[in-house]
C-alpha positions as CSV (number, residue, x, y, z in Angstrom):
1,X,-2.7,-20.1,14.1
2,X,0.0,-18.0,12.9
3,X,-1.4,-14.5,11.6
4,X,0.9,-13.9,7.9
5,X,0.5,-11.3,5.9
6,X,-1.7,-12.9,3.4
7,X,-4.2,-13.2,6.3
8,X,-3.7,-9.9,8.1
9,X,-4.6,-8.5,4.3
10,X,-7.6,-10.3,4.0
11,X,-9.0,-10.1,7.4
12,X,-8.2,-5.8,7.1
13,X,-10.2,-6.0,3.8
14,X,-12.8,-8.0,5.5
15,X,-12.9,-5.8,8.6
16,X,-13.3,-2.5,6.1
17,X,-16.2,-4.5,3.9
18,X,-17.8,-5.3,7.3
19,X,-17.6,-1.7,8.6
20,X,-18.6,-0.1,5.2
21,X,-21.5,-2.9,4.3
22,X,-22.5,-2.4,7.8
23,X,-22.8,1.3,8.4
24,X,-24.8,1.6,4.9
25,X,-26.8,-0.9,5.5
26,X,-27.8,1.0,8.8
27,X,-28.4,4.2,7.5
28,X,-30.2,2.7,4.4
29,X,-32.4,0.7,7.4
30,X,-32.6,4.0,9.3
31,X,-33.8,6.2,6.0
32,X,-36.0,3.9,5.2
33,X,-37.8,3.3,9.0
34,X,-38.0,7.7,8.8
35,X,-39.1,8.3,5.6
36,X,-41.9,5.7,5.7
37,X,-42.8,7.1,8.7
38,X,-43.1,10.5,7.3
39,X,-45.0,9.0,4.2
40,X,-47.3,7.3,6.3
41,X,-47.6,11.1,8.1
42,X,-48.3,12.8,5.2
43,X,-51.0,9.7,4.3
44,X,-52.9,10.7,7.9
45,X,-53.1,14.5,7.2
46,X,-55.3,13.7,4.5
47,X,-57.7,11.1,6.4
48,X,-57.6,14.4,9.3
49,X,-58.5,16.8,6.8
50,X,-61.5,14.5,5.6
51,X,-62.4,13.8,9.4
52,X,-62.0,17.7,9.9
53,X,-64.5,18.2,6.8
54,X,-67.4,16.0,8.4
55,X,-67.0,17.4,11.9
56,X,-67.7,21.1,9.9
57,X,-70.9,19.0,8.3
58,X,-72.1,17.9,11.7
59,X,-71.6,21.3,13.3
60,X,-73.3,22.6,11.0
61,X,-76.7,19.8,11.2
62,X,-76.3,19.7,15.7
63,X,-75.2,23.7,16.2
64,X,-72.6,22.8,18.5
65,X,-70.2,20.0,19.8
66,X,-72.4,18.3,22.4
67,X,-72.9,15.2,20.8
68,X,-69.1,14.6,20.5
69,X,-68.1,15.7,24.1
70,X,-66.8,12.1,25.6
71,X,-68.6,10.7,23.7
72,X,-65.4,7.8,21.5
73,X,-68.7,5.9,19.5
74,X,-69.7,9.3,17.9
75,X,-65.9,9.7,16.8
76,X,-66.2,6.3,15.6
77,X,-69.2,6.7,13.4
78,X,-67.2,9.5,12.1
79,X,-64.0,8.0,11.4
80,X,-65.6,4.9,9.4
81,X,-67.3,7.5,7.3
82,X,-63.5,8.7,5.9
83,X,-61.9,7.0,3.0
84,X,-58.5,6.2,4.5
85,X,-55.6,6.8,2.7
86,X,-53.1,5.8,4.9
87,X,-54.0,2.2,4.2
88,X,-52.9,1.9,0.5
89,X,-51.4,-1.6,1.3
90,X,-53.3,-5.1,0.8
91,X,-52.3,-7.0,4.1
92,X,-51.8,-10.2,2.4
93,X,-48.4,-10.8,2.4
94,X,-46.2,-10.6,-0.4
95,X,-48.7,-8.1,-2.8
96,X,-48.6,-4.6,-1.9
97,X,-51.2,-2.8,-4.3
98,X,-53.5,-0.6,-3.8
99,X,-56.7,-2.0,-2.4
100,X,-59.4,-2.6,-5.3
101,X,-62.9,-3.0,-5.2
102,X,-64.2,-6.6,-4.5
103,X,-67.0,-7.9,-6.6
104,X,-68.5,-11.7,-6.6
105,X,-66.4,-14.3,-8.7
106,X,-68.4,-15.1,-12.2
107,X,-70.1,-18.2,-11.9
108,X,-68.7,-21.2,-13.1
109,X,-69.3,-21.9,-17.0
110,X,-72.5,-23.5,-17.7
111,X,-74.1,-22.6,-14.7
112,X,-76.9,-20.2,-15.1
113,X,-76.5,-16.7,-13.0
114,X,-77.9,-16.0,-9.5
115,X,-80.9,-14.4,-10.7
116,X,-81.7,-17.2,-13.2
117,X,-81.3,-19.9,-10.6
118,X,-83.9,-18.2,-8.3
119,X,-86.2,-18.0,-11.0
120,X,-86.2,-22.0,-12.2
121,X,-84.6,-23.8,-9.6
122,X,-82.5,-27.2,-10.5
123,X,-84.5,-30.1,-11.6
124,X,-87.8,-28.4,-11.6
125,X,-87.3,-27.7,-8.0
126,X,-88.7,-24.7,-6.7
127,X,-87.0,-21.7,-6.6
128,X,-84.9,-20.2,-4.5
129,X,-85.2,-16.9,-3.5
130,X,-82.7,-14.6,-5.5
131,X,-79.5,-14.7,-3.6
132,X,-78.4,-10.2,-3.1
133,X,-75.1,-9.0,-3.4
134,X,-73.9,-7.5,0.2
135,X,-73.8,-4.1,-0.4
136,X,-70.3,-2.0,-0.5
137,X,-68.1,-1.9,1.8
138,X,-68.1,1.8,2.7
139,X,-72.1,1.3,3.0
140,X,-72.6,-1.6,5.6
141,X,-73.8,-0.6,9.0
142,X,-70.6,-0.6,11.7
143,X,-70.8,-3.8,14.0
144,X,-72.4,-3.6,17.2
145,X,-70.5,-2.3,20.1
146,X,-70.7,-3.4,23.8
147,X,-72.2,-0.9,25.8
148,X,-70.0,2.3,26.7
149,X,-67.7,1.5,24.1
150,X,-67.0,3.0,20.8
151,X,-68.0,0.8,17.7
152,X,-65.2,-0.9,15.7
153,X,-63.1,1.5,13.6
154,X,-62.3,-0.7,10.5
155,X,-60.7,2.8,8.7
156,X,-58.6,3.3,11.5
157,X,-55.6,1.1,10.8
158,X,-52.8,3.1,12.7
159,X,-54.7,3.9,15.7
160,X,-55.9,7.4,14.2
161,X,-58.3,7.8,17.1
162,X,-55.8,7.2,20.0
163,X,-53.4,10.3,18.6
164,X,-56.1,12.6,17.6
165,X,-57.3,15.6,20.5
166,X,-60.6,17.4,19.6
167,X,-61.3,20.9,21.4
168,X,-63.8,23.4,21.0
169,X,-63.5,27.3,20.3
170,X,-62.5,28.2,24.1
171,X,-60.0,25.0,24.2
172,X,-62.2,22.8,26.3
173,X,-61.2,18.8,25.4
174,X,-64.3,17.2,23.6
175,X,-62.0,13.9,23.3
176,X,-58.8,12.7,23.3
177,X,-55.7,13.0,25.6
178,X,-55.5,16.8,26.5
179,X,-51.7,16.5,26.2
180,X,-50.1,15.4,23.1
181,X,-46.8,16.4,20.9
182,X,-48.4,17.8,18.0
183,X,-47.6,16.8,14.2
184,X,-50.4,18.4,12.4
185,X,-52.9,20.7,13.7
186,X,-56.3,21.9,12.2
187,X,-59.1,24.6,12.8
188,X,-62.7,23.4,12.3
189,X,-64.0,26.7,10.8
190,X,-68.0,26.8,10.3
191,X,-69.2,29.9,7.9
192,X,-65.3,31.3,8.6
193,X,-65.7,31.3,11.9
194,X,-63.4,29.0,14.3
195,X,-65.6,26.7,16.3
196,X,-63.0,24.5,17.5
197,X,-59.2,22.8,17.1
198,X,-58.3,19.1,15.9
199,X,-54.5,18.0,16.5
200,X,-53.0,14.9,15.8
201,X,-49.9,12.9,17.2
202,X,-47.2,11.8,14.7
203,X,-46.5,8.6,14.1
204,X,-42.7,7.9,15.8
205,X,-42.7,4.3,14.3
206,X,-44.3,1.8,12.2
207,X,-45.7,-0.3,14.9
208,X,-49.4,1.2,15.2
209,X,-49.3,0.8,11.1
210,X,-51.4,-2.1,9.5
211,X,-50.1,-5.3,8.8
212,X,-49.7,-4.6,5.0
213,X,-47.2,-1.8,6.1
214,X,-45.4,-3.2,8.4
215,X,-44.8,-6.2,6.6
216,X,-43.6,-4.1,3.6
217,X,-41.4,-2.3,5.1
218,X,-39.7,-5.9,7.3
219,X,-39.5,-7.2,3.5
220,X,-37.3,-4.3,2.4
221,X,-35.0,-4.2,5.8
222,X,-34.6,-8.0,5.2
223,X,-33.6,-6.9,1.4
224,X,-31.1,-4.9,2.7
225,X,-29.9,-7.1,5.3
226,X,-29.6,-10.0,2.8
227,X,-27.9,-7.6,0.2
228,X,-25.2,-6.8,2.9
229,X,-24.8,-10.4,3.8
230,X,-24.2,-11.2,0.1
231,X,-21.8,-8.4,-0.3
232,X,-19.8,-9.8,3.0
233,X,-19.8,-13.0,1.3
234,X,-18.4,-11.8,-1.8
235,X,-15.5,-9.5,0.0
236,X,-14.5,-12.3,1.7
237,X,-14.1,-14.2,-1.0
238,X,-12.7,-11.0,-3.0
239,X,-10.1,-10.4,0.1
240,X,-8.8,-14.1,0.2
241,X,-7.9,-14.2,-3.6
242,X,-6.6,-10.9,-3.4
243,X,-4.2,-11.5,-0.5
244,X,-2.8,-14.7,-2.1
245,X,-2.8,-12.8,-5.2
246,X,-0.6,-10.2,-4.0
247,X,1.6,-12.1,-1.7
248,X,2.8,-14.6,-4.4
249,X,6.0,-12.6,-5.0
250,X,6.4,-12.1,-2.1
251,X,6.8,-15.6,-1.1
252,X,8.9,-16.4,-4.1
253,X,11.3,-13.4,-2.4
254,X,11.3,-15.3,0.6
255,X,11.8,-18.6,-0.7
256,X,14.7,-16.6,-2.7
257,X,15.9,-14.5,0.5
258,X,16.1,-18.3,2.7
259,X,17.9,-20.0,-0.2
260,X,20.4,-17.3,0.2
261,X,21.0,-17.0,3.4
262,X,22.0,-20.8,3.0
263,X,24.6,-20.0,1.1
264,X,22.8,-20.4,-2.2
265,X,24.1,-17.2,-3.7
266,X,22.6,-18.7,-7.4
267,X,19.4,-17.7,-6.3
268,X,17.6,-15.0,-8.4
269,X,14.0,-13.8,-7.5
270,X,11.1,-14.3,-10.8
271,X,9.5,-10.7,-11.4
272,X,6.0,-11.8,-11.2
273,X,4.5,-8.2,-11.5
274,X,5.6,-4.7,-12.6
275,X,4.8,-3.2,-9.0
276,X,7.0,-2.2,-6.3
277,X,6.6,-6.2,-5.2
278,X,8.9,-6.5,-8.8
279,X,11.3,-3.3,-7.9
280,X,12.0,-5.6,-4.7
281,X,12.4,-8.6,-6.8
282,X,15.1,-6.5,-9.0
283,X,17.4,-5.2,-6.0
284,X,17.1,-8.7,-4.2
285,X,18.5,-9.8,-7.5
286,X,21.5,-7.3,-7.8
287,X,22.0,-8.1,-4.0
288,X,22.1,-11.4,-4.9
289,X,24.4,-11.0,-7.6
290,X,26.9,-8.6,-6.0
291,X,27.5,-11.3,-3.3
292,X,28.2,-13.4,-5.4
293,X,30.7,-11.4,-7.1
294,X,32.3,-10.8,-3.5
295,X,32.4,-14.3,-2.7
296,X,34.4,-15.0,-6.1
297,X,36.5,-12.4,-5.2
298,X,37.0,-13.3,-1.4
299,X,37.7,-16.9,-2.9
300,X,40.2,-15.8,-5.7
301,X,42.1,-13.0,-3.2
302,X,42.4,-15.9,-1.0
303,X,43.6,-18.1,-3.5
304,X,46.0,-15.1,-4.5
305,X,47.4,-14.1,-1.1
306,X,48.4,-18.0,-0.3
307,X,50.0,-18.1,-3.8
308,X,51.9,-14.9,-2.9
309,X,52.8,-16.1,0.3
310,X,53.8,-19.9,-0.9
311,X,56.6,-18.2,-2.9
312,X,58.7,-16.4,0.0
313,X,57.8,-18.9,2.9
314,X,59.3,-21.6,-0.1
315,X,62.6,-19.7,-0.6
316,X,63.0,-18.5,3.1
317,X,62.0,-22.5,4.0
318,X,64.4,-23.8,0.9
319,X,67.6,-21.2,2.2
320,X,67.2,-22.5,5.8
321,X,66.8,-26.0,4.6
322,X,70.3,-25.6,2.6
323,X,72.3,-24.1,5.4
324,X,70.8,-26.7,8.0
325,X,72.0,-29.3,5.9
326,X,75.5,-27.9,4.8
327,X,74.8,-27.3,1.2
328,X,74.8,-23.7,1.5
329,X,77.3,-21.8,3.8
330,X,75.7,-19.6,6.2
331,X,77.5,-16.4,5.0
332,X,76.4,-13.0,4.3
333,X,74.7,-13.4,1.2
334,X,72.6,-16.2,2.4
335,X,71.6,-13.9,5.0
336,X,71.3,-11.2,2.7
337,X,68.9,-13.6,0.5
338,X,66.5,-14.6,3.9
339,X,66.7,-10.6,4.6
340,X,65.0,-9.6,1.1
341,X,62.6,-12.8,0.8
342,X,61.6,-11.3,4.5
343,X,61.1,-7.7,3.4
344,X,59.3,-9.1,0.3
345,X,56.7,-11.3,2.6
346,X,56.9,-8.1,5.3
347,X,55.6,-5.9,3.0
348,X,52.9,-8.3,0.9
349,X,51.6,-8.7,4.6
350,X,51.5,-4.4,4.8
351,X,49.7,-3.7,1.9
352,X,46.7,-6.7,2.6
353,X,46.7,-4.9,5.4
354,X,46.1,-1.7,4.4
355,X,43.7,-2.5,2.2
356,X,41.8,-4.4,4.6
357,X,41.9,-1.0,6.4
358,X,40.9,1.0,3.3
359,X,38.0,-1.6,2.8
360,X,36.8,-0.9,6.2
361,X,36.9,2.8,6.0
362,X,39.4,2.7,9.2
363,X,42.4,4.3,7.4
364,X,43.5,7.4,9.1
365,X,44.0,11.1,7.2
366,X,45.6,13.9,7.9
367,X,43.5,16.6,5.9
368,X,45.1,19.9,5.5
369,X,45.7,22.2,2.3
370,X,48.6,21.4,0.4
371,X,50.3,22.2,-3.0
372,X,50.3,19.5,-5.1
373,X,53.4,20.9,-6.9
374,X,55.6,21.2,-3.6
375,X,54.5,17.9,-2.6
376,X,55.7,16.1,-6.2
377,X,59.1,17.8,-6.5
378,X,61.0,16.7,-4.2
379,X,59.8,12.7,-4.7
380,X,60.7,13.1,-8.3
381,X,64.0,14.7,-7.4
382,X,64.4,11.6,-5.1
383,X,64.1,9.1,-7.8
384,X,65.4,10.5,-10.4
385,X,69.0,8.6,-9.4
386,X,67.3,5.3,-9.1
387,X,65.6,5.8,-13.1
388,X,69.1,6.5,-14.1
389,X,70.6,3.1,-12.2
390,X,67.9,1.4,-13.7
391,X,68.5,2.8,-17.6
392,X,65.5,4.8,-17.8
393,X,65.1,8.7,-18.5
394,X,62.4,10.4,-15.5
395,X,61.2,13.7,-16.5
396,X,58.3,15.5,-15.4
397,X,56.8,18.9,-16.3
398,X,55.0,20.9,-13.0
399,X,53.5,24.5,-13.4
400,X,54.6,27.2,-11.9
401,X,51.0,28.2,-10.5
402,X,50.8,27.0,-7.0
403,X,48.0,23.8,-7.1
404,X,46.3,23.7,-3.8
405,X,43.7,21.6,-3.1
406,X,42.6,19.4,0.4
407,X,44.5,15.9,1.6
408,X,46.8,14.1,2.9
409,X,50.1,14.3,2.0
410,X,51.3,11.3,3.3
411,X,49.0,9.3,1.4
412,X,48.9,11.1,-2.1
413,X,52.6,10.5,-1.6
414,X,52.4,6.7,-1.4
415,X,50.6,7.2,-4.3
416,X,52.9,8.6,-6.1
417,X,55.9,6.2,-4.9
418,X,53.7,3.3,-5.8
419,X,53.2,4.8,-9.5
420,X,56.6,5.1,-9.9
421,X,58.0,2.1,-8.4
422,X,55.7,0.3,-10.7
423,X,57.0,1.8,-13.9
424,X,60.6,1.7,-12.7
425,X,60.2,-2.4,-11.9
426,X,58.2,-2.9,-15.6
427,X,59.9,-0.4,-17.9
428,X,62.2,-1.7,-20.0
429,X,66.3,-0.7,-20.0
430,X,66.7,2.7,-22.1
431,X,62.8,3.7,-21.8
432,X,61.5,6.8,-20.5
433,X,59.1,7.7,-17.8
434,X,57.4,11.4,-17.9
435,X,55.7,12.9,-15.4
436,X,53.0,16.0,-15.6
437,X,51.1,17.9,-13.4
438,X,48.1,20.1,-14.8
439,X,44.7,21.4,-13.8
440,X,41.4,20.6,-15.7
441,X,37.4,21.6,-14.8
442,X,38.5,21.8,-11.0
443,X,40.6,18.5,-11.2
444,X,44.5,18.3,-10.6
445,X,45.3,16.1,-13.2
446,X,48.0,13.6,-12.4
447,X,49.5,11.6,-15.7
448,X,52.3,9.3,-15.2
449,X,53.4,7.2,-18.6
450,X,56.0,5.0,-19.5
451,X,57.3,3.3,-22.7
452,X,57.3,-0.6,-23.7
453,X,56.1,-2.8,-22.6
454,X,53.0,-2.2,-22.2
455,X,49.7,-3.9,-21.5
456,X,47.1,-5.4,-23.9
457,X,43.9,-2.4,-23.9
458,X,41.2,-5.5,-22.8
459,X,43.4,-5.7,-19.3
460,X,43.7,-2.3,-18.7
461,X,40.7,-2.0,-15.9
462,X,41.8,-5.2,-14.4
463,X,44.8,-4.4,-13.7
464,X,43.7,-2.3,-10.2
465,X,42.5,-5.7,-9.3
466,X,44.0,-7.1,-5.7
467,X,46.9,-9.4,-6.9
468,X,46.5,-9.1,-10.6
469,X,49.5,-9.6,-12.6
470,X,50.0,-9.3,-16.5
471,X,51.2,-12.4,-18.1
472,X,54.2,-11.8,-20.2
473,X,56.7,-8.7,-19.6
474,X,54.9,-7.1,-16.0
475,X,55.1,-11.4,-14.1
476,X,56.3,-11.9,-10.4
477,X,59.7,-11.8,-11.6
478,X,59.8,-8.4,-11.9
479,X,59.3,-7.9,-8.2
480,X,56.2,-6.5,-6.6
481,X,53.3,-7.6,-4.6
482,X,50.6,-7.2,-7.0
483,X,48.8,-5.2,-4.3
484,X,50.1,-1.3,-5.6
485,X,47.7,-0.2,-7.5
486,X,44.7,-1.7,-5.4
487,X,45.8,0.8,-2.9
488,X,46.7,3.3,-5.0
489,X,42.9,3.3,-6.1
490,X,41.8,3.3,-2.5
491,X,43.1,6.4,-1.7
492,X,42.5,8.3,-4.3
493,X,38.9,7.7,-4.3
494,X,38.9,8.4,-0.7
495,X,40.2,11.8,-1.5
496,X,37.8,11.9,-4.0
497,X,38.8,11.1,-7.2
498,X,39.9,9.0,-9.7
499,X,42.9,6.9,-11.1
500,X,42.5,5.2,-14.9
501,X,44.9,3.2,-16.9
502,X,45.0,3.7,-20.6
503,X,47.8,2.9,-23.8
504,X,50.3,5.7,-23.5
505,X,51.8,7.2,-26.8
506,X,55.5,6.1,-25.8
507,X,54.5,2.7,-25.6
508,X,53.5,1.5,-22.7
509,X,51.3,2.3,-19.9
510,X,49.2,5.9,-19.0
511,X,48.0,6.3,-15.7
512,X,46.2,9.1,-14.8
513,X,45.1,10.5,-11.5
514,X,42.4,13.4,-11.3
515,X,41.7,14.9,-7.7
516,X,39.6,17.9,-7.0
517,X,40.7,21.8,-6.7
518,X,39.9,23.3,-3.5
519,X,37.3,25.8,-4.4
């Protein structure tokens, strides 16, 4: 049988009710076992102080102890002449009251009384002599004893006499065991002087008690025990529901859980509960939902990267094609053409790679402190000439306060390039581009804007998507891999900040780039 959860719950609960159930009932047994004991005690110091009155009586009528020395019948006599208390029970079973005094039943109705049917008889028949009620208990004559042997104790239910040591004044035994563990302890005192000692064992345990006793006191362990065995019951019971009821999430999370590992990424988990069961449930559902959103992505980037790569392997395959077949003359600018489709497929091929690499966190940086400013300048100054080939006006504004701050200058350089070469290829003849540099709350703040055309507002955070392209003016013909500004956000972020497009006041695109200050 395969131990789950569900049952390693229950059986733990079951195991704790059994150990808690248990242990109380044993102490409830064991309290119960001493302190009826000690009640019983208590009960049997009164019947010795009794007994301890009538010896005082008797030494008083004899003058001295004789009578009693080894001699168990003469304790006997004695002890039937006590009212016990220690027997408070009647031994008939299930009643325990206190024993009451027993008087003839009535006779039946009609019937004359005792003392009329002695006097006239039935049917003129003589009469019977009178028939006597026995007299009371306490006054009938003790049974005859064999020889030797004490008479019958009827009031000595707990074997009072076999526990009880007599001793006169100088500690000579008169009866009983000479050595015994004493529980109570009495001087027989005649006219205030000390004429001898009584002690008396304790009871350890309930089996020298009467029947009435020790059936009293089996009813109330079998009480406890049947209590306990209840409670078990009900725990067990309690435990099983309370396992299932727990573990149902948790077996629609691993129904869930299997479904996705089959591929199933549809799969959302039910919040059965408010718990931490139903916190589970929540980030199993955002799991679930963010791999799906990485599998639509892996599926369109794929999608994307064949397209991208369809178009040059077509014109490199269509150019070869054309010279194998004479249409095309295999001259300079047909090489020229295979050479750019080339470059254009080598460097789609560079930047999936590099963001594979970013992706995977196993780009490599050079950190060192650099100034922003320095670094800018001289790329600026480098493409200046290019702008002015294309039509377009590059300006930039940098501070004269050195901006220092902790990178890579290699890399926030590509960033740069890739921000320019992407408004230079998407800027229209006779716009402007305008660079600034400028520092902000412990940010460098990097803005680089262009004029028309720019790019509808709802685009704007897609278009740092792998491969995305703008319908309309920014399309493939334009140049470009569609992969720029993907990496551009990867390193920036992995120098620890941020790049955003917004609508720029000249008319086309804003991007700006925020990295921290050193502090």
């Amino acid at each position: 049988m395969r131990l789950t959860i569900a049952r390693k719950i229950a059986l733990a609960v079951i195991a704790i009710v059994i150990l808690c159930v248990g242990t109380m009932a044993w102490v409830a047994s064991s309290n119960l076992k001493r302190g009826f004991v000690a009640y019983l005690n208590d009960l049997q110091v009164q019947d010795f102080d009794q007994l301890r009155e009538l010896l005082e009586d008797r030494y008083r009528t004899e003058g001295n102890f004789d009578w009693l020395r080894g001699q168990p019948r003469a304790l006997g006599e004695l002890l039937n002449r006590i009212t016990p208390r220690s027997q408070v029970f009647e031994p008939d079973g299930d009643a325990r009251r206190p024993r009451r005094e027993r008087r003839p039943p009535p006779p039946p109705r009609g019937h004359p009384a005792p003392e009329q049917e002695g006097e006239q008889g039935e049917y003129g028949n003589p009469a019977r002599p009178p028939r006597r009620e026995p007299p009371p208990e306490a006054d009938l004559p003790p049974p005859e004893a064999r020889p030797g042997e004490a008479p019958p104790r009827r009031n000595d239910p707990m074997d009072f006499a076999q526990r009880l040591s007599i001793t006169d004044a100088q500690g000579h035994k008169l009866i009983g065991p000479p050595d015994i563990q004493v529980g109570a302890e009495r001087a027989i005192k005649v006219d205030g002087v000390v004429v001898g000692h009584m002690r008396l064992m304790p009871l350890r345990e309930t089996g020298g008690a009467d029947a009435s006793a020790t059936v009293f006191l089996r009813e109330q362990l079998q009480s406890i025990l049947l209590l306990s065995a209840g409670l078990i019951g009900l725990a067990v019971l309690a435990a099983i529901w309370l396992a299932r009821h727990l573990l149902r999430p948790v077996a629609a999370l691993r129904d869930v859980t299997a479904r996705l590992a089959l591929g199933e990424l549809s799969a959302r988990a039910p919040l059965l509960s408010r718990d931490e069961v139903a916190e589970l449930a929540l980030h199993v559902n955002a799991m679930a939902e963010a791999l799906e959103d990485s599998e639509r992505q892996r599926r369109k980037m794929l999608a994307d990267v064949s397209h991208e790569l369809r178009t040059p392997l077509t014109v490199i395959r269509g150019e070869i094609e054309a010279l194998l077949d004479g249409i095309r003359k295999a001259d300079a600018n047909a090489l020229q053409s295979l050479h750019a489709e080339v470059l254009r497929l080598n460097k789609l091929v560079d930047d999936l790679h590099q963001l594979t690499m970013a992706d995977a966190g196993d780009l490599h940086y050079h950190w060192h402190e650099l100034n922003l400013g320095e670094l800018l300048r001289p790329t600026l100054e480098r493409y200046q000439p290019r702008a002015q080939a294309c039509g377009l006006d590059l300006s930039w504004s940098l501070p004269p306060a050195p901006v220092v701050l902790q990178g890579d200058a290699g890399r926030l350089q590509q960033v740069v390039t890739n921000l320019l070469e992407n408004s230079l290829r998407y800027t229209d003849k006779g716009g402007q581009i305008v660079v600034a540099l400028s520092c902000a709350g412990g940010f460098a703040e990097v803005v680089v804007e262009d004029s028309a055309p720019g790019v509808p507002a709802a685009v704007l955070g897609s278009i740092f998507e792998r491969l995305y392209r703008v319908d309309g003016a920014r399309t493939r013909e334009r140049g470009g891999s569609g992969l720029g500004l993907a990496i551009c956000k990867a390193l920036v972020e992995a120098h620890g900040g941020t790049i955003v497009a917004t609508s720029s006041v000249l008319g086309g695109v804003k991007m700006l780039v925020r990295l921290p200050l050193k502090t």
